[in-house]
C-alpha positions, -999 to +999 in steps of 0.1 A: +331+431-582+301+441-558+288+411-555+321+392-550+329+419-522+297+408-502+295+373-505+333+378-491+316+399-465+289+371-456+317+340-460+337+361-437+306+366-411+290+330-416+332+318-401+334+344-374+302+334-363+309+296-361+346+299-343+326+318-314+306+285-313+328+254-322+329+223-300+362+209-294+355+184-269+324+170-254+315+145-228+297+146-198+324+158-179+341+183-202+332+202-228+353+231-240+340+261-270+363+281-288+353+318-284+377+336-302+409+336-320+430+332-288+405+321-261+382+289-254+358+282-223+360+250-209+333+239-189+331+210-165+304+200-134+303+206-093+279+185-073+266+206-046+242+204-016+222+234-027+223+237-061+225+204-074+252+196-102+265+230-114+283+234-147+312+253-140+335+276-163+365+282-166+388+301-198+416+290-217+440+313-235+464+299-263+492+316-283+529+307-302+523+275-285+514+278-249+480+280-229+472+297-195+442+284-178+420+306-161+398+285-128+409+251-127+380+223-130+367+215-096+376+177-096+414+168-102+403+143-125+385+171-150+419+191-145+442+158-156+414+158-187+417+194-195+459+189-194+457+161-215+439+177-241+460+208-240+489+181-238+484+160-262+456+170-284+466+206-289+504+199-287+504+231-262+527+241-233+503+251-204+524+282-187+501+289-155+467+285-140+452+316-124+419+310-100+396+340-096+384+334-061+387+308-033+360+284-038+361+254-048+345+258-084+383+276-089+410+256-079+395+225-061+417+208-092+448+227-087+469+199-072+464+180-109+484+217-124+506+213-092+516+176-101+530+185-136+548+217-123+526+241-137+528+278-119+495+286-100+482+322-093+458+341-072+457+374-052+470+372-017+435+376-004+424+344-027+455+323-013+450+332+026+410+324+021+416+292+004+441+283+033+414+287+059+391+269+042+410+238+030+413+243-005+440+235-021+459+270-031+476+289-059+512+291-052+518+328-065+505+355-049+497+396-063+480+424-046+454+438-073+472+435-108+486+404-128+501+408-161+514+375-179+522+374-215+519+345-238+544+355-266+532+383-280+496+380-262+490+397-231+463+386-206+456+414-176+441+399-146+428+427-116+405+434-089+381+455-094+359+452-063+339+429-044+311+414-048+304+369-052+330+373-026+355+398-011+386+387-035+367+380-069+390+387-097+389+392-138+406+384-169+411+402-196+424+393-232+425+428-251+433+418-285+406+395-283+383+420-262+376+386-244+368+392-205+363+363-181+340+374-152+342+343-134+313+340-104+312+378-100+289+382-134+258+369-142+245+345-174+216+366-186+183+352-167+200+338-137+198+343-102+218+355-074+232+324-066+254+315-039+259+346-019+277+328+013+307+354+012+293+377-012+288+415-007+258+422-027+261+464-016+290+464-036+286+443-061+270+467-087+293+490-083+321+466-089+305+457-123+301+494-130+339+499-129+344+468-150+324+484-178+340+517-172+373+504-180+367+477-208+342+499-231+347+475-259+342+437-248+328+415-271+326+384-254+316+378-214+322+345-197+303+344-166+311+317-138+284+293-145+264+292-176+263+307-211+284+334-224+272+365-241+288+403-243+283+433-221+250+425-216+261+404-191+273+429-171+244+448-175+222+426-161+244+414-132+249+451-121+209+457-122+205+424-104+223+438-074+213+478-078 
């Protein structure tokens, strides 16, 4: 009976372990993991002047059915790629698109959401800033709190401070402990980055009050490059101290 309660144990392990890193899709311009029971990172590429091509991330959350994307691709044509697969492949109803901030590695392929009729959302402060800058913008606005529900599955979205720029939002999937960071934490090694509208005073403290008030995350995706868990958040508030 022991040893048929460990190897359980192990079999049990050995699968969690291998969800957090399945491949779905792959190609050189998407590529999306599954993270968790409820969430996958999808991940596609921005050519820039300063930084070369950047891979950029974004998070998908999926329950009874539907799928809310959090940061659209840059490109439209990614976005129409990421839709189809949810679309089609998955068989999944995609019930909004949030963007974390107003640069274009967020929502630079919103219009492709706005096409099919999708809802887009960002804080006030995201839509007004994408506005003067020429981005195309989310369509619903919120102060500092956004609650949607997929089913049963709640995904919390708030602003915790600034810090890549002045209206840098989260996500948050509890029952997953799942938190997307977006451009305002850190992959473990990197640098600072793009800090055009960032305020790197108050950066760290902005990180602070993230881990203050999720204790328990597993899984951190950062803006650009490779998840991890609060470790990321770690590092990013040292890297600004």
């Amino acid at each position: 009976m022991k040893f048929s309660y460990l190897a359980f144990f192990f079999l049990y392990l050995s699968c969690t372990a291998s969800l957090a890193q399945e491949v779905m899709v792959e190609d050189e311009r998407l590529k999306i993991l599954r993270l968790s029971e409820h969430t996958f990172q999808h991940i596609t590429y921005l050519q820039t002047d300063s930084f070369g091509k950047v891979p950029c991330n974004g998070m998908i959350v999926v329950n009874e059915g539907k799928a809310l994307v959090v940061d659209s691709p840059a490109e439209e044509e990614d976005a129409d790629s990421l839709l189809k697969w949810l679309t089609t492949e998955m068989g999944l109803e995609v019930s909004g698109v949030i963007a974390t901030h107003f640069h274009e590695d967020c929502l630079g392929g919103l219009e492709a959401f706005h096409r099919q009729q999708i809802p887009s959302y960002g804080s006030k402060l995201t839509i007004s800033l994408a506005k003067e800058s020429g981005f195309s913008s989310p369509k619903l606005g919120f102060d500092r709190l956004l609650s949607l529900k997929l089913g049963s599955l709640e995904v919390s979205t708030q602003f915790f401070g600034k810090g890549h720029t002045q209206d840098n939002i989260v996500c948050f999937v509890e029952e997953d402990q799942v938190l997307f960071g977006g451009c305002l934490v850190k992959e473990l090694g990197a640098g600072k980055g793009n800090l055009a509208d960032a305020d790197t005073l108050s950066w760290t403290t902005t990180i602070q009050r993230l881990i203050n008030a999720y204790p328990k995350i597993e899984i951190v995706v950062p803006g650009h490059g490779e998840s991890g868990d609060q470790k990321l958040l770690d590092y990013t508030a040292e890297l600004f101290r």
